[in-house]
FIRO-244084 format. One record per residue (C-alpha): chain; x, y, z. Coordinates in nm, 2 decimals, always signed. Example, Ala and Ser with C-alpha at 12.3 -4.5 7.8 and 13.67 -1.06 7.14 Angstrom:
! residues 2
- kette, east, north, up
- A, +1.23, -0.45, +0.78
- A, +1.37, -0.11, +0.71
***
This chain:
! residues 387
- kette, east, north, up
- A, -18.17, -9.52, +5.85
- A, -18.03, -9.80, +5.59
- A, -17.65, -9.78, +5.48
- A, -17.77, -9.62, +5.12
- A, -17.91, -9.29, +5.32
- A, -17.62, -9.24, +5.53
- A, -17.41, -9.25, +5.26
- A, -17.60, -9.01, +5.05
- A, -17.59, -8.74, +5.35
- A, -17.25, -8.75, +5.38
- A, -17.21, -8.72, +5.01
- A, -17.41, -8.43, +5.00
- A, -17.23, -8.26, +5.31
- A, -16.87, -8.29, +5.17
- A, -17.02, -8.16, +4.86
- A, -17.16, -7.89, +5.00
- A, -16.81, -7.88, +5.21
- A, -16.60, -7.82, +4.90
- A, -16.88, -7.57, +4.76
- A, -16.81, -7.37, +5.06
- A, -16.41, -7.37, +5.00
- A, -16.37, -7.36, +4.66
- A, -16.63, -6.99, +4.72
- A, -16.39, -6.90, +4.95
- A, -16.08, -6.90, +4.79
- A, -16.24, -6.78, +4.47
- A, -16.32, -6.45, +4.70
- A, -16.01, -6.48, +4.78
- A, -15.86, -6.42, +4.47
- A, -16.07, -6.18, +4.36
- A, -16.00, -6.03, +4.66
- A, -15.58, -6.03, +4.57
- A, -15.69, -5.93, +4.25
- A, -15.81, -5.62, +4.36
- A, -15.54, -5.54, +4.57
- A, -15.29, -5.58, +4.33
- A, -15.51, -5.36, +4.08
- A, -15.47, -5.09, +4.33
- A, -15.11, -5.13, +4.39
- A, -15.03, -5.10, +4.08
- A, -15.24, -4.76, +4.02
- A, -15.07, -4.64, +4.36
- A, -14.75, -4.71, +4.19
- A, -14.80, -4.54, +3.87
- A, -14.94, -4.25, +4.08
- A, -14.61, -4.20, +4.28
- A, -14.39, -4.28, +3.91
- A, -14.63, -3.99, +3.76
- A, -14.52, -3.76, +4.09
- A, -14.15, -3.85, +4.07
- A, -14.13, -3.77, +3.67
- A, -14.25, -3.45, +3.72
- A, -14.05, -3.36, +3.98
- A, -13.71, -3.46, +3.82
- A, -13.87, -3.23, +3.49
- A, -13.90, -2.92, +3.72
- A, -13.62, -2.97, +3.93
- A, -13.80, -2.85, +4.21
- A, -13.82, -3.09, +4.46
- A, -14.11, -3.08, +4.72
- A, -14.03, -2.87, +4.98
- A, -14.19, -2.91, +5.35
- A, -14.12, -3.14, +5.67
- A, -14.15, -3.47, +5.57
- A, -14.14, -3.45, +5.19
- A, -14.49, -3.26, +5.24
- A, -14.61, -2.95, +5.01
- A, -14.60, -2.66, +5.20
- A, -14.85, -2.45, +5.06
- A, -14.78, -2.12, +5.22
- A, -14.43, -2.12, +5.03
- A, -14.68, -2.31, +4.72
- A, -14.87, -2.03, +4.67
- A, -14.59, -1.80, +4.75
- A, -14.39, -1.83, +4.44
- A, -14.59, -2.04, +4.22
- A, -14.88, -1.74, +4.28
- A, -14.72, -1.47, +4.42
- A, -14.32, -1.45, +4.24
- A, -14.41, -1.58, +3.93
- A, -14.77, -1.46, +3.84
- A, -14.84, -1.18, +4.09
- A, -15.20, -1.35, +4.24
- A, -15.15, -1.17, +4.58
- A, -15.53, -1.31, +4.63
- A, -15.32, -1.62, +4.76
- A, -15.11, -1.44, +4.98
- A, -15.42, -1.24, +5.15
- A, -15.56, -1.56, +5.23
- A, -15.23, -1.69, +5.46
- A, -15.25, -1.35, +5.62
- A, -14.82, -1.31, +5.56
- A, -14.79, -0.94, +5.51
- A, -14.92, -0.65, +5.34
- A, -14.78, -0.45, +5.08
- A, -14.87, -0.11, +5.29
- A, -14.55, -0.19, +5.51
- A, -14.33, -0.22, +5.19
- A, -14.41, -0.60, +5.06
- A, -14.46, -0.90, +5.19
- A, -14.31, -1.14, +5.43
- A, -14.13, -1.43, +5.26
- A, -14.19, -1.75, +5.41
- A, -13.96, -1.88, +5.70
- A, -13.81, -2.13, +5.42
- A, -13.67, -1.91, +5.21
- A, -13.60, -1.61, +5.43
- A, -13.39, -1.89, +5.62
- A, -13.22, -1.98, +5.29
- A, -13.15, -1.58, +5.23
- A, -12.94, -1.59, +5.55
- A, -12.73, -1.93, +5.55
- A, -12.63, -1.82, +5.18
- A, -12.52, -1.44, +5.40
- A, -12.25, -1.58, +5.63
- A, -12.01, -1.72, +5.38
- A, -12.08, -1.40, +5.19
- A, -12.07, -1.13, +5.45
- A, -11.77, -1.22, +5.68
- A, -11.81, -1.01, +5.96
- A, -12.14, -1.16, +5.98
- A, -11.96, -1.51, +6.03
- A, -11.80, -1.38, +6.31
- A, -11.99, -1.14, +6.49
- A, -12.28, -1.19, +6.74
- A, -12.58, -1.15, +6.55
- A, -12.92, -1.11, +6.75
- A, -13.27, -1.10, +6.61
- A, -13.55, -0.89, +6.71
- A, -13.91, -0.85, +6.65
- A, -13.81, -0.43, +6.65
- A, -13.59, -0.18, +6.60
- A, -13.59, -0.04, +6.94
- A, -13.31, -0.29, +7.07
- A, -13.13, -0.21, +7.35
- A, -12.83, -0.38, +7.56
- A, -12.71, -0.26, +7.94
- A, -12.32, -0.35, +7.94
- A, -12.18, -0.35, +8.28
- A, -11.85, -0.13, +8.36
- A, -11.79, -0.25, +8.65
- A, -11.80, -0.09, +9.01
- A, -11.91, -0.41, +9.25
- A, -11.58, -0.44, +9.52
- A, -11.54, -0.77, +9.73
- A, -11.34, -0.81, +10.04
- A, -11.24, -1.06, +10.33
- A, -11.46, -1.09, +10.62
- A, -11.45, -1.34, +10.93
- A, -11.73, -1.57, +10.99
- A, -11.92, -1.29, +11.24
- A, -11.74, -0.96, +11.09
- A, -11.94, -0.68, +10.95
- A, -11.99, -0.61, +10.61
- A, -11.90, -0.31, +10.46
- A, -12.13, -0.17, +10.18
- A, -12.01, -0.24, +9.80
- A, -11.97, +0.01, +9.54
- A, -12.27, +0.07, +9.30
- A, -12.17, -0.09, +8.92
- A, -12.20, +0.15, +8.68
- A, -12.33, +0.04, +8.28
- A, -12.36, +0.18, +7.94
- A, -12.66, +0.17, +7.75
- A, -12.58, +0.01, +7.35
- A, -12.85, +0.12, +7.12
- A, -12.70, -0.01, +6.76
- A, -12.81, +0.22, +6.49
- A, -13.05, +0.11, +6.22
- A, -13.08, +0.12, +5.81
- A, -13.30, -0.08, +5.55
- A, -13.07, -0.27, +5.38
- A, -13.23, -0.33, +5.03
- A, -13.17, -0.57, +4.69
- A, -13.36, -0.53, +4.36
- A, -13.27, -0.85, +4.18
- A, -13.44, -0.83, +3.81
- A, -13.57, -1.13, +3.64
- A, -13.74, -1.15, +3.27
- A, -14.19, -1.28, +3.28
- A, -13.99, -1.53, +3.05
- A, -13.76, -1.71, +3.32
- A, -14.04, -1.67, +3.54
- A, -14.29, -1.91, +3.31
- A, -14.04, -2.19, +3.27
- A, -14.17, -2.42, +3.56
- A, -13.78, -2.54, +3.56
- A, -13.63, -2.24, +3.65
- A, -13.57, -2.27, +4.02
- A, -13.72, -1.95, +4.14
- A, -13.65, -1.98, +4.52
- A, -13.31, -2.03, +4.47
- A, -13.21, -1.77, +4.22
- A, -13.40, -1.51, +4.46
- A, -13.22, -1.63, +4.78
- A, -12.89, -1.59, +4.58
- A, -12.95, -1.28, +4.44
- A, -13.09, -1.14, +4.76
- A, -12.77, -1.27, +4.96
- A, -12.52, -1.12, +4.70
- A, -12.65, -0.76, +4.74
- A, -12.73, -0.80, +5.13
- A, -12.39, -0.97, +5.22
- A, -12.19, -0.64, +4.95
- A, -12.35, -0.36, +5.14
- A, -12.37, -0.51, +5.52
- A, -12.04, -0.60, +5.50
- A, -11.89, -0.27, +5.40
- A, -12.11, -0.14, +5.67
- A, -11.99, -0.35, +5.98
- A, -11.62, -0.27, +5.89
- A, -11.64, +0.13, +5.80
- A, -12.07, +0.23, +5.85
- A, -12.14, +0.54, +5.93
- A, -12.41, +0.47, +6.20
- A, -12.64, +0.71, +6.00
- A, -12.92, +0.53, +5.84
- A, -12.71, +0.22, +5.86
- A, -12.48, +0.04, +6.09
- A, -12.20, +0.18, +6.25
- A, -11.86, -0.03, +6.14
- A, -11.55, -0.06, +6.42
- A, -11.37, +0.15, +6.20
- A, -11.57, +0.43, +6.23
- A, -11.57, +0.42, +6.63
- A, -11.39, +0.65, +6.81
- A, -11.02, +0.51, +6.92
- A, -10.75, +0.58, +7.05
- A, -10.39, +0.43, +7.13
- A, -10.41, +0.41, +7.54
- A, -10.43, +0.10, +7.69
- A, -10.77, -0.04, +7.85
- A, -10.75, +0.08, +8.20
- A, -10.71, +0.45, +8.11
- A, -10.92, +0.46, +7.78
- A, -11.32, +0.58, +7.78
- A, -11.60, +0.28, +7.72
- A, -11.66, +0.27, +7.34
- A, -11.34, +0.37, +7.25
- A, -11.09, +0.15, +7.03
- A, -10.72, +0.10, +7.09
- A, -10.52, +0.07, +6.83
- A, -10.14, -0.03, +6.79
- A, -9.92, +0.23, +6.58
- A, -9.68, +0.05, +6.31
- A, -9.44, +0.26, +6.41
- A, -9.42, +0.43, +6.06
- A, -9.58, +0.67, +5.88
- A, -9.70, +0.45, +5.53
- A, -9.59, +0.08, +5.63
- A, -9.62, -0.20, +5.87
- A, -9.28, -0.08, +6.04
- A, -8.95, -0.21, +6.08
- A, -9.07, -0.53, +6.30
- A, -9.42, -0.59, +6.18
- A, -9.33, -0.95, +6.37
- A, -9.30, -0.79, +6.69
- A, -9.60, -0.53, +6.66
- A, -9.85, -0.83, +6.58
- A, -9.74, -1.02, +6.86
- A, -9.78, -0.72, +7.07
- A, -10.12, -0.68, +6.96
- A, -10.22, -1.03, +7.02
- A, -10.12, -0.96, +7.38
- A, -10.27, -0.63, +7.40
- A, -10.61, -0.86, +7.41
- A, -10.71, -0.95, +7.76
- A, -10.65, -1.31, +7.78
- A, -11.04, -1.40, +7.79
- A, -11.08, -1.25, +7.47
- A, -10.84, -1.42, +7.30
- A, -11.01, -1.73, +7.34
- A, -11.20, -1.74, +7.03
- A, -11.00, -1.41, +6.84
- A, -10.95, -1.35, +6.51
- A, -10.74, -1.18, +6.20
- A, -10.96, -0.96, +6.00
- A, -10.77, -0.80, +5.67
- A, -10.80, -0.81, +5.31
- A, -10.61, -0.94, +5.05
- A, -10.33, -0.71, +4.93
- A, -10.29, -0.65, +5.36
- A, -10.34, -1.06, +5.33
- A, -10.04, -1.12, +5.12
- A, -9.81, -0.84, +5.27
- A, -9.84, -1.03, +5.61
- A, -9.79, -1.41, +5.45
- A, -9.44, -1.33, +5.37
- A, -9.36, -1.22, +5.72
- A, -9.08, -1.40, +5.93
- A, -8.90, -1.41, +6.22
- A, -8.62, -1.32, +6.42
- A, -8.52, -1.72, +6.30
- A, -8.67, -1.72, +5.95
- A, -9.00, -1.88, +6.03
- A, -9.28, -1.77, +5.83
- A, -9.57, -1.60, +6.09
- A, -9.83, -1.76, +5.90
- A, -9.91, -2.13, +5.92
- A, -10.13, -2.28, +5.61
- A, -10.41, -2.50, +5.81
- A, -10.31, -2.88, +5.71
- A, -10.72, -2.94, +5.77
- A, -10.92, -2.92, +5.48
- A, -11.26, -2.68, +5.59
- A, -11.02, -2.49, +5.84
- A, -10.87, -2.12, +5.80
- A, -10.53, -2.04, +5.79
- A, -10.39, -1.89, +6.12
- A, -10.13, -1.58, +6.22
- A, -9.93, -1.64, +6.51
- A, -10.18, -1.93, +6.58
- A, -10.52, -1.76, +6.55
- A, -10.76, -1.82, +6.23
- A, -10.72, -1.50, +5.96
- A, -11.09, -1.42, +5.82
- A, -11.06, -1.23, +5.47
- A, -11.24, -0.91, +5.43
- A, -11.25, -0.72, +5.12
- A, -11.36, -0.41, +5.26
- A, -11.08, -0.34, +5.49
- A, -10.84, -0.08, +5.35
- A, -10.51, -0.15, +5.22
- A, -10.20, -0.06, +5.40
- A, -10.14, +0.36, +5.38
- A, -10.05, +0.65, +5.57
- A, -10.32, +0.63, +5.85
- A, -10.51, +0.38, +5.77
- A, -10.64, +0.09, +6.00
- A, -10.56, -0.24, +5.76
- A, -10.55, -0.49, +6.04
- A, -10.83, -0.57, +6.33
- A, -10.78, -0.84, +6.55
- A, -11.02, -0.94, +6.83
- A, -11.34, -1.20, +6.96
- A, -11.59, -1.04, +6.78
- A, -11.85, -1.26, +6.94
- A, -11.79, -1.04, +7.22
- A, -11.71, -0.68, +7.06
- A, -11.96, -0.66, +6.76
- A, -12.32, -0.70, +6.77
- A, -12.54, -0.73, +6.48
- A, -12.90, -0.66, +6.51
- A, -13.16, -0.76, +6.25
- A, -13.56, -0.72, +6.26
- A, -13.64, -1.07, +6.15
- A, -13.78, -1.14, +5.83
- A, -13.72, -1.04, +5.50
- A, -13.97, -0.85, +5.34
- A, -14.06, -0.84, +4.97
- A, -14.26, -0.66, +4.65
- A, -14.29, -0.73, +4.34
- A, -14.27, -0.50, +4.08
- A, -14.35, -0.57, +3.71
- A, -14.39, -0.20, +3.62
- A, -14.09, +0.05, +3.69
- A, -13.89, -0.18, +3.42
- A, -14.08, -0.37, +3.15
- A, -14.04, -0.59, +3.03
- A, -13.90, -0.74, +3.37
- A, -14.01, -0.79, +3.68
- A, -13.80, -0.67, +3.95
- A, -13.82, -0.78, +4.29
- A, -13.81, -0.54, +4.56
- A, -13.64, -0.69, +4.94
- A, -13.56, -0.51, +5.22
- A, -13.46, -0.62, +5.55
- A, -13.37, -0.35, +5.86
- A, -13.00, -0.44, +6.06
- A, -12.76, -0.26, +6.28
- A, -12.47, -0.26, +6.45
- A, -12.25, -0.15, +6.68
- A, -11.91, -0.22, +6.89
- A, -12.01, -0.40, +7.19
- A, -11.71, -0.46, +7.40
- A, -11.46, -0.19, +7.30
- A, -11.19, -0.41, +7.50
- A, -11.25, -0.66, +7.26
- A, -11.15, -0.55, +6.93
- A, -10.76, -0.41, +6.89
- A, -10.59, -0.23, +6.56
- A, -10.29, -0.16, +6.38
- A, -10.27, +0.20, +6.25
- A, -10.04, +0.29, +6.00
- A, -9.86, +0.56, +6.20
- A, -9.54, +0.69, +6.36
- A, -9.67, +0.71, +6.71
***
């Protein structure tokens, strides 16, 4: 082949070269094109999604940012327009057993908005069951121990002897109201407006039930338990001590010395952990205690987030103990981890009702709790009394 031929092949071969190339990168850029295209739709997508979420306020609730579509179709279905189709479907309740049961989200926000709301709640144990039929053995004691050599017999121990604690039971309702009109405006946050309301009326009546219940269709408060003013050893299981003032209508002549004698009238594993429980008025009579020196009892916490503490233990504020009076009970002090139980069927349980008072809706919310003392060695109180 002459000089003219190969140079025509290897013309058309680097043509056909750069044909090859210049296809490629126009595929190329087509191909980044696209891609951009798309990013750019993705991105308008999630600027659409974030817009309408700061005009609702209601942010996206689920793990991960994810909807969750059980609490979805909950209140967007259910609280605001009444389509319990949507509820029937996820299988959550029926309104036979007196509503339906709330999602796990919101009855959990119902019961962190309780405790700072209910204070015995804060401090008591609180134990949740799946019925009402809750029952607790408490041992009394009875097991002996001894001294043996390495090849002596062993004697028999006593038998221990317990007491069965069956805390009794009451529905503790809340009928929060809202207007058809509140519940059309997609900003009105919904969940949290319920879960407030719901707490306010459930932390009111459970609280004045722990401290001074009845135990009849509701729980029994350690005010109402039997007590008496002998010391542990010789008092009956269930039974209270309390610590006379010393007076017949005040905190006595040395209301120093009587609290410190009731701090040490707790067994000392039970005052790991104790508390102050009073109300106000009681609250301010016993801030402008001193002592024997001049030294104010009570000692204002220097940590911002801590209580206050009395004679070194941290004072908890509740409104429904009673004020200081001729035989009254003003002051408790005690763990109540260890002397008050709580029970609570879990799960908050709810109906809507749009009829009994047009034109608003009111929602209906029950939720069944008890309670009892546990330990009656753990829980002293100061009786306004002679002797």
């Amino acid at each position: 082949m002459d000089n003219q031929n190969i140079g025509t092949t290897k013309d058309t071969a680097i043509d056909a070269s750069l044909d090859a190339s210049f296809d490629i990168v126009a595929r190329q850029n087509a191909a980044d094109a696209a891609l951009g295209a798309l990013r750019g739709e993705i991105d308008e997508v999630k600027s659409r999604i974030e817009r309408a979420s700061r005009i609702t306020h209601r942010p996206l609730i689920g793990a991960g940012g994810g909807v969750n579509l059980e609490m979805k179709g909950f209140v967007d279905g259910y609280l605001r327009h009444g389509r319990e189709n949507e509820l029937k479907s996820m299988s959550v309740g029926s309104p036979s057993d007196g509503g339906y049961a709330v999602p796990t989200e919101l009855d959990a926000r119902i019961a962190e908005k309780l405790i700072p709301i209910s204070p015995i709640r804060a401090i008591a144990q609180v134990v949740q069951t799946s019925t009402s039929d809750y029952r607790k053995l408490i041992s009394l004691g009875g097991t002996v121990s001894g001294w043996v050599s390495e090849t002596g017999a062993r004697s028999g121990t006593a038998t221990p002897s317990f007491a069965e604690i069956i805390p009794p039971y009451g529905d503790l309702y809340a009928n929060p109201s809202a207007s058809q009109q509140m519940l059309d405006d997609a900003a009105f946050d919904l969940e949290g407006w319920l879960a407030q309301e719901v707490a306010n009326e459930f932390g009111r009546a459970e609280g004045a039930a722990f401290v001074s219940g009845t135990g009849t269709n509701q729980p029994k408060g350690f005010l109402a338990t039997p007590c008496a003013a002998t010391a542990d050893a010789a008092r009956a299981f269930g039974t209270l001590q309390y610590l006379p003032s010393g007076d017949a209508a005040t905190l006595g002549a040395a209301p120093d010395a009587l609290l410190i004698e009731v701090v040490m009238a707790l067994k000392a594993g039970h005052r790991q952990g104790a508390v102050w429980v009073m109300n106000a008025r009681t609250l301010s009579a016993v801030r402008k205690l001193k002592d024997a020196d001049g030294a104010f009892l009570w000692q204002g916490s220097l940590v911002d987030g801590q209580p206050d503490r009395l004679l070194g233990y941290p004072v908890v504020e509740a409104a429904d103990m009673p004020d200081i009076g001729a035989g009254a009970m003003p002051i408790a002090f005690g763990n109540f981890q260890n002397g008050y139980i709580i029970t609570e069927r879990f799960g908050t349980r709810l109906l809507r009702d749009p009829y009994s008072n047009k034109p608003f809706v009111n929602f209906y919310a029950t939720r069944r709790i008890g309670g009892q003392v546990l330990d009656s060695e753990a829980i002293k109180l100061v009786k306004i009394a002679a002797s």
